[in-house]
MIMI-322457 format. One record per residue: residue number from 0; x, y, z of N, C-alpha, C, O in turn. Coordinates in steps of 0.001 Angstrom, whole numbers, plus 500000, padded with zeros to 6 digits. Example, Ala and Ser with C-alpha at 12.3 -4.5 7.8 and 13.67 -1.06 7.14 Angstrom:
REM MIMI-322457
num,nc1,nc2,nc3,cac1,cac2,cac3,cc1,cc2,cc3,oc1,oc2,oc3
0,513190,494310,507800,512300,495500,507800,513200,496700,507800,514236,496681,508465
1,512850,497750,507080,513670,498940,507140,512900,500030,507870,513409,501138,508039
This chain:
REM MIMI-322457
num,nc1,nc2,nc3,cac1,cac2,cac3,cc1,cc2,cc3,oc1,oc2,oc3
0,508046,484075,468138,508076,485501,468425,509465,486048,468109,510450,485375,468413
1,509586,487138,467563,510439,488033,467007,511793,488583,468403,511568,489507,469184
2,512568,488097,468404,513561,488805,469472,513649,490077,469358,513998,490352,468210
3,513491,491059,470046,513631,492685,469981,514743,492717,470288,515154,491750,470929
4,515928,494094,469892,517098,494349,470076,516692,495367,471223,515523,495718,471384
5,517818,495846,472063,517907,496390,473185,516927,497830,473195,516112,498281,473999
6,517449,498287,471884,517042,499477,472039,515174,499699,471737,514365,500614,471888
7,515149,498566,471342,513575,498224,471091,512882,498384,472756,512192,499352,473077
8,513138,497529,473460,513274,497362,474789,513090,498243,475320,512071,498377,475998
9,514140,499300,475191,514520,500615,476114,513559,501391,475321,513320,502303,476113
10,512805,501647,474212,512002,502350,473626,510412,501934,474500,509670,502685,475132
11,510297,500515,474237,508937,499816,474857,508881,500017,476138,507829,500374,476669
12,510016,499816,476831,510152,499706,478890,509686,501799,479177,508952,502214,480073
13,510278,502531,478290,510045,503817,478382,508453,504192,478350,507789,504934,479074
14,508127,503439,477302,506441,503959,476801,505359,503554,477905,504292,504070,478240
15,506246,502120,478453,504886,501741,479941,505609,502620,480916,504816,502855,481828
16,506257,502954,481039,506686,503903,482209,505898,504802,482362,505114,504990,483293
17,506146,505609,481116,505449,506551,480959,503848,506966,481109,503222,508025,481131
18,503516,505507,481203,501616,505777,480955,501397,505209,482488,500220,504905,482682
19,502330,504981,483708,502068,504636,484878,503487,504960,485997,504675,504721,485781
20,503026,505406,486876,504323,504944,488164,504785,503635,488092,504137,502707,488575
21,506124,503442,487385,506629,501981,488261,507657,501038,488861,508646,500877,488145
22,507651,500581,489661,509207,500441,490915,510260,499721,489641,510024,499395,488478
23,511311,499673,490360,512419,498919,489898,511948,497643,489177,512163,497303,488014
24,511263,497029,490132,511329,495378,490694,509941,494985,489172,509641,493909,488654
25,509515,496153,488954,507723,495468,487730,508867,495715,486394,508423,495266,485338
26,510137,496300,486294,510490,497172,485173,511068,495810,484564,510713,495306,483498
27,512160,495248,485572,512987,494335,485759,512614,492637,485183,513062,492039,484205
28,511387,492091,486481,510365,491462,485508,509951,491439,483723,509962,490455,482983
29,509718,492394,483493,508970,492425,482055,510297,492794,481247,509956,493103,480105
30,511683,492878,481406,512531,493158,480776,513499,491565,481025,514197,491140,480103
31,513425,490983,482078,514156,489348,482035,512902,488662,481184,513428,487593,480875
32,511828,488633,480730,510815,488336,480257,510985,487686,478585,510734,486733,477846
33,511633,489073,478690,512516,489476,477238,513830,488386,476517,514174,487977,475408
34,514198,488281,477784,515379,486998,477566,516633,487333,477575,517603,486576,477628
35,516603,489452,477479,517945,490069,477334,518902,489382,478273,518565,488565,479129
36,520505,489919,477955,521329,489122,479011,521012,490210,480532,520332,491235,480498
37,521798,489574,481947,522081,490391,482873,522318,492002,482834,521773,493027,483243
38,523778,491489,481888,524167,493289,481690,523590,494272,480875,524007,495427,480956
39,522500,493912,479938,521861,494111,478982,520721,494831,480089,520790,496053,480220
40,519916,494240,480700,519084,494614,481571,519210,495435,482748,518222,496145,482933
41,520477,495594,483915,521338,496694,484287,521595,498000,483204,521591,499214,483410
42,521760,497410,482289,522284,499067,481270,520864,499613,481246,520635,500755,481643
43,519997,498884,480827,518458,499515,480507,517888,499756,482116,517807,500983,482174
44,517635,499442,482888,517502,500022,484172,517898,501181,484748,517207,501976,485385
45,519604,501254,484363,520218,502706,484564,519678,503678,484201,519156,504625,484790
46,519885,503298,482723,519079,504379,481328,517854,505221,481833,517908,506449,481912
47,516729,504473,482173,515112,504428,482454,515610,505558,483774,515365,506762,483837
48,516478,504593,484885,516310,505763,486052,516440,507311,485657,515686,508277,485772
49,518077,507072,485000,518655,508457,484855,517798,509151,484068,517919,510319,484437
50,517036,509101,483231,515546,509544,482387,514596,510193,483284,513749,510970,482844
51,514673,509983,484207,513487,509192,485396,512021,508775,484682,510833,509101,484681
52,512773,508010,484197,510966,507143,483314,510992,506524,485095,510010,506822,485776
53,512156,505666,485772,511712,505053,487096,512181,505862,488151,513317,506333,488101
54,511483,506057,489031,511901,506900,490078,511031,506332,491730,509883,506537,492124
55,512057,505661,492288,511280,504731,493027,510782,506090,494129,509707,505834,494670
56,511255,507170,494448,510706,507848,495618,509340,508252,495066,508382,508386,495828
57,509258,508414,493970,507940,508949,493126,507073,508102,492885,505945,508424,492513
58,507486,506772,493071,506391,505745,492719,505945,505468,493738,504768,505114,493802
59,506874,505552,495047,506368,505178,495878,505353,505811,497083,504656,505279,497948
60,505685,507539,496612,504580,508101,497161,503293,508024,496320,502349,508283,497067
61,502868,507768,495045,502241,507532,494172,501084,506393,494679,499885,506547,494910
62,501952,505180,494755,501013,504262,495475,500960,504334,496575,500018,503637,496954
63,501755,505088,497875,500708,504939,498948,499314,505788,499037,498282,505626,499689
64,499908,507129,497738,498713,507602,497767,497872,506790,497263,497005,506602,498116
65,497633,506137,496232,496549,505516,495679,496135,504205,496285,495067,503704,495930
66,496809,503682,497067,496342,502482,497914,495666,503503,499083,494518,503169,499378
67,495973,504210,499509,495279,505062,500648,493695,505805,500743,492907,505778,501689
68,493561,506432,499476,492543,506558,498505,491359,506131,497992,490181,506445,498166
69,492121,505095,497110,491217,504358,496499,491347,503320,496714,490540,502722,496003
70,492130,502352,497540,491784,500976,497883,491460,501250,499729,490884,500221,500081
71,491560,501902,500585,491020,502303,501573,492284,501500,502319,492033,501348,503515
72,493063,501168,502081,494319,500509,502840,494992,501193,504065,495132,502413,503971
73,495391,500639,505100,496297,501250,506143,497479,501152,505958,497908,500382,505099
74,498048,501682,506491,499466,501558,506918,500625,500128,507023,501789,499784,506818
75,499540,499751,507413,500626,498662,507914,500338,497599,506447,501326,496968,506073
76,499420,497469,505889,499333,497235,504663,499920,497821,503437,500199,497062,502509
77,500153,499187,503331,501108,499348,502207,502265,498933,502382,502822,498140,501624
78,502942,499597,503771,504023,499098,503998,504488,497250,503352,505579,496923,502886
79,503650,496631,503481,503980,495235,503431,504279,495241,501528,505154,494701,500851
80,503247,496004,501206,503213,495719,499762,504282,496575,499203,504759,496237,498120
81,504865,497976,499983,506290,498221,499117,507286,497219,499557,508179,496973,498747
82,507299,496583,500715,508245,496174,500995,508409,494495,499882,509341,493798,499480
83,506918,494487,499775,507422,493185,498567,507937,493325,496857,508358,492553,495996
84,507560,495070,496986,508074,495554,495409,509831,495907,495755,510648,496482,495035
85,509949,495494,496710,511688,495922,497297,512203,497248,497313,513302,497612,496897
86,511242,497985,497870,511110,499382,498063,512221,499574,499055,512072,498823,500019
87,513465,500463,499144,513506,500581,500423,513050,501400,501626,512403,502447,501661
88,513594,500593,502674,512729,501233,503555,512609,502790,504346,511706,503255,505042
89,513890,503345,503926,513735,504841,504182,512707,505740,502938,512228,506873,502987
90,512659,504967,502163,512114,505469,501099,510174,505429,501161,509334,506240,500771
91,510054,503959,501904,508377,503964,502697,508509,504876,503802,507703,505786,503993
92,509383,504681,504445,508823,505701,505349,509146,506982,505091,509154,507603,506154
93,509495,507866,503903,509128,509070,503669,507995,508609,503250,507315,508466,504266
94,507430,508310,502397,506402,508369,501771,504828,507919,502679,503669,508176,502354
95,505161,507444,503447,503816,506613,504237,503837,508444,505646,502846,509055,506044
96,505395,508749,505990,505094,510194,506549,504317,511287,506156,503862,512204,506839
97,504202,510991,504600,503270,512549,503738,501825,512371,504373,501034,513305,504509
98,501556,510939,504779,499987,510442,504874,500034,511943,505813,500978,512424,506440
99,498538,512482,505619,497670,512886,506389,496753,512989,507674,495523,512973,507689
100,497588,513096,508717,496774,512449,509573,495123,512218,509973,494594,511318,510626
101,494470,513559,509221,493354,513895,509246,492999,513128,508222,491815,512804,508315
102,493354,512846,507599,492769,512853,506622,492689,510919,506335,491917,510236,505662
103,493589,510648,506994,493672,508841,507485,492898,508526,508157,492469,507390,507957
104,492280,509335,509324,491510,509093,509953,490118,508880,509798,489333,507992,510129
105,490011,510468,508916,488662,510299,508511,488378,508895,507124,487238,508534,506831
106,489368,508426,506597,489179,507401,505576,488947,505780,506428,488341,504778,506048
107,489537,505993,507415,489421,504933,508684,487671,505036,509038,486842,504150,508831
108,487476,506151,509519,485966,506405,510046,484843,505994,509106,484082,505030,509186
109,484889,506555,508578,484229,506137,507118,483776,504748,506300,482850,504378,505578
110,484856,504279,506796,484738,502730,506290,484375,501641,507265,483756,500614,506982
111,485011,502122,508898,483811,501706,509809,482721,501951,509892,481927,501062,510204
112,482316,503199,509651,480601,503480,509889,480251,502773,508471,479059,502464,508449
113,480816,502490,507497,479726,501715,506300,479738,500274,506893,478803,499475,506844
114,481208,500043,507578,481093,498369,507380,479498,497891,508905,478552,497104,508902
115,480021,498867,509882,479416,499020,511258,477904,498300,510233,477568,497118,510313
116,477268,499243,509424,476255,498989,509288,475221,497858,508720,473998,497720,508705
117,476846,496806,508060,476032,495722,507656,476454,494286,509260,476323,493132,509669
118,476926,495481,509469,477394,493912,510560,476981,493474,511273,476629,494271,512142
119,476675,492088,511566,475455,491432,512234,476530,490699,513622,477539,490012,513459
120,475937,491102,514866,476306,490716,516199,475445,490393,517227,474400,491012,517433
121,475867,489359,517952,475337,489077,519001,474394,490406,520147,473275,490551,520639
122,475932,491243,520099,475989,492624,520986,476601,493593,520758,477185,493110,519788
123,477015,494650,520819,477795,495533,520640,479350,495103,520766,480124,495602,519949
124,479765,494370,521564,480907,494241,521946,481713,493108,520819,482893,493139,520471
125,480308,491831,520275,480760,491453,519220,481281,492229,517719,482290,492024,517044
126,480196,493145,517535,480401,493951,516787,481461,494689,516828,482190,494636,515838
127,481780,495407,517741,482965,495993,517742,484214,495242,517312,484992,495577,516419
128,484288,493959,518250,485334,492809,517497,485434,492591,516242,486448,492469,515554
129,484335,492544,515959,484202,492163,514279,484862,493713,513474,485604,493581,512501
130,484619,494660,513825,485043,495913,513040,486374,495734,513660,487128,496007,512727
131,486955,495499,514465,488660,495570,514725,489132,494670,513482,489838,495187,512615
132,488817,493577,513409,489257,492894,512537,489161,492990,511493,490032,492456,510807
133,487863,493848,510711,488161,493999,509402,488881,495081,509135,489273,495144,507969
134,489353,496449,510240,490413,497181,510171,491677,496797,510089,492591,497426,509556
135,491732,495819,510589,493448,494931,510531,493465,494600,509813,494572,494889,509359
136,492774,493856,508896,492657,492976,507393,492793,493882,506412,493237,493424,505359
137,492531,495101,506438,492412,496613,505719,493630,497070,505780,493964,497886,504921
138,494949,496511,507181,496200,497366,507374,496606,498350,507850,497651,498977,507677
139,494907,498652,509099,494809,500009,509987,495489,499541,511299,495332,498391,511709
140,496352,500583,512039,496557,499887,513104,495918,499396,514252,494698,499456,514100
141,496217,498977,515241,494814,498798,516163,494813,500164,517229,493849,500567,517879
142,495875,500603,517204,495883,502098,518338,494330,503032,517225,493274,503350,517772
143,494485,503171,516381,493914,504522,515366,492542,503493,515204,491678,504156,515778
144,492189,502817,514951,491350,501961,514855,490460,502131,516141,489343,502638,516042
145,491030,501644,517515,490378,501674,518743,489657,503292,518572,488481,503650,518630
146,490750,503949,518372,490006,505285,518955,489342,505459,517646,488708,506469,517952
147,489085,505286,516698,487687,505539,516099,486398,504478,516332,485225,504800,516147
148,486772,503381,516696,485446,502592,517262,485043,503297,518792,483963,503028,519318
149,486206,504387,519553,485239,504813,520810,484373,505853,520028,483382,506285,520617
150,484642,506305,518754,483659,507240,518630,482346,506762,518047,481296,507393,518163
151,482480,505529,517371,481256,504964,516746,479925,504288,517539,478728,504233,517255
152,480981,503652,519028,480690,503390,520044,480129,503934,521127,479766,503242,522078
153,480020,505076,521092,479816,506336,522098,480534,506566,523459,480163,507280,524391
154,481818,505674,523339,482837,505324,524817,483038,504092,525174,483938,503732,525933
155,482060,503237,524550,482302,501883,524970,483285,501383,524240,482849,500982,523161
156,484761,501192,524402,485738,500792,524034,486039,499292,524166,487066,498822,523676
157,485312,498679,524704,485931,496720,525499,487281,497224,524968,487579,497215,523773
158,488404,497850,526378,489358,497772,526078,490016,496272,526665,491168,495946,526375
159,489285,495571,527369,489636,494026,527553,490258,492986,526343,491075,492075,526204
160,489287,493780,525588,488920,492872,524143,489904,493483,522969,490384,492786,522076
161,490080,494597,523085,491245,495057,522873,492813,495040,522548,493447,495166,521501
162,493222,494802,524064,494250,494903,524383,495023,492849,523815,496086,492366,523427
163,493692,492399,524124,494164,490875,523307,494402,491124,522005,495428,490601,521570
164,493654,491875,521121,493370,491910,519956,495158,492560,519277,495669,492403,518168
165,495616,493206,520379,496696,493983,520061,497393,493333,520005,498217,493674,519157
166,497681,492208,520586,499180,491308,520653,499290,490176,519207,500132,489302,518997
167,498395,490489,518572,498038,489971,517267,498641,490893,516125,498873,490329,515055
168,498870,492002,516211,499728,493011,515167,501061,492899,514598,501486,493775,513845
């Protein structure tokens, strides 16, 4: 394979930018990939920001929107996943603040009443367990979670069952 010169690089790293949101940390990857030196890869990083081909506050409201959306993810789940793109963290928590509260909720509700309906339980109270847990596995918290299973529930909360379930977060 053909070694590309820098500016090849900084032409190619621009063009995927451009056709997606993307953090520091995916740019960085696919540019050490390359084989360029250290300082070679710092100069092209700068470049890209000051462009803003990268703009981590923009990417990063970007994907919580789209993990929020369209992968049905919580909170506590994006969080984990900017924090492994080395997002920082004032920077998630603007961005996880834009969430909607209404609008989290109802994406929470929603995905309990579909899952509610294939789920096979002993009793109600199993069931309910079983929907806590696939809300946690999803990255919902268990406070926002509870109070949409009292509504699916009609009040029956097993806050017994609950409150164990919480020390697991």
């Amino acid at each position: 394979m053909k070694q590309q010169s820098e500016s090849e690089i900084i032409y190619g790293m621009a063009a995927w930018c451009s056709s997606a949101e993307r953090c520091i940390q995916d740019v960085q990857k696919k540019i050490t990939a390359t084989g360029l030196s250290p300082d070679a890869q710092e100069r092209i990083i700068a470049l890209l920001q000051k462009e803003k081909f990268i703009d981590e506050n923009r990417f990063a409201r970007s994907f919580v929107n789209d993990k929020l959306h369209f992968n049905k993810w919580g909170r506590i789940k994006i969080t984990y996943e900017l924090n492994k793109r080395k997002i920082a963290p004032d920077v998630c928590m603007e961005a996880l603040e834009r969430i909607d509260k209404q609008t989290y909720r109802t994406i929470l509700l929603t995905l309990l009443k579909a899952k509610k309906k294939t789920t096979k339980g002993a009793n109600e109270r199993e069931i309910f367990n079983k929907l806590l847990r696939f809300a946690a596995g999803r990255g919902f918290e268990s406070k926002e979670t509870i109070a949409c299973l009292r509504l699916l529930f009609k009040g029956n909360d097993y806050e017994e069952d609950a409150a164990y379930e919480e020390d697991f977060d």
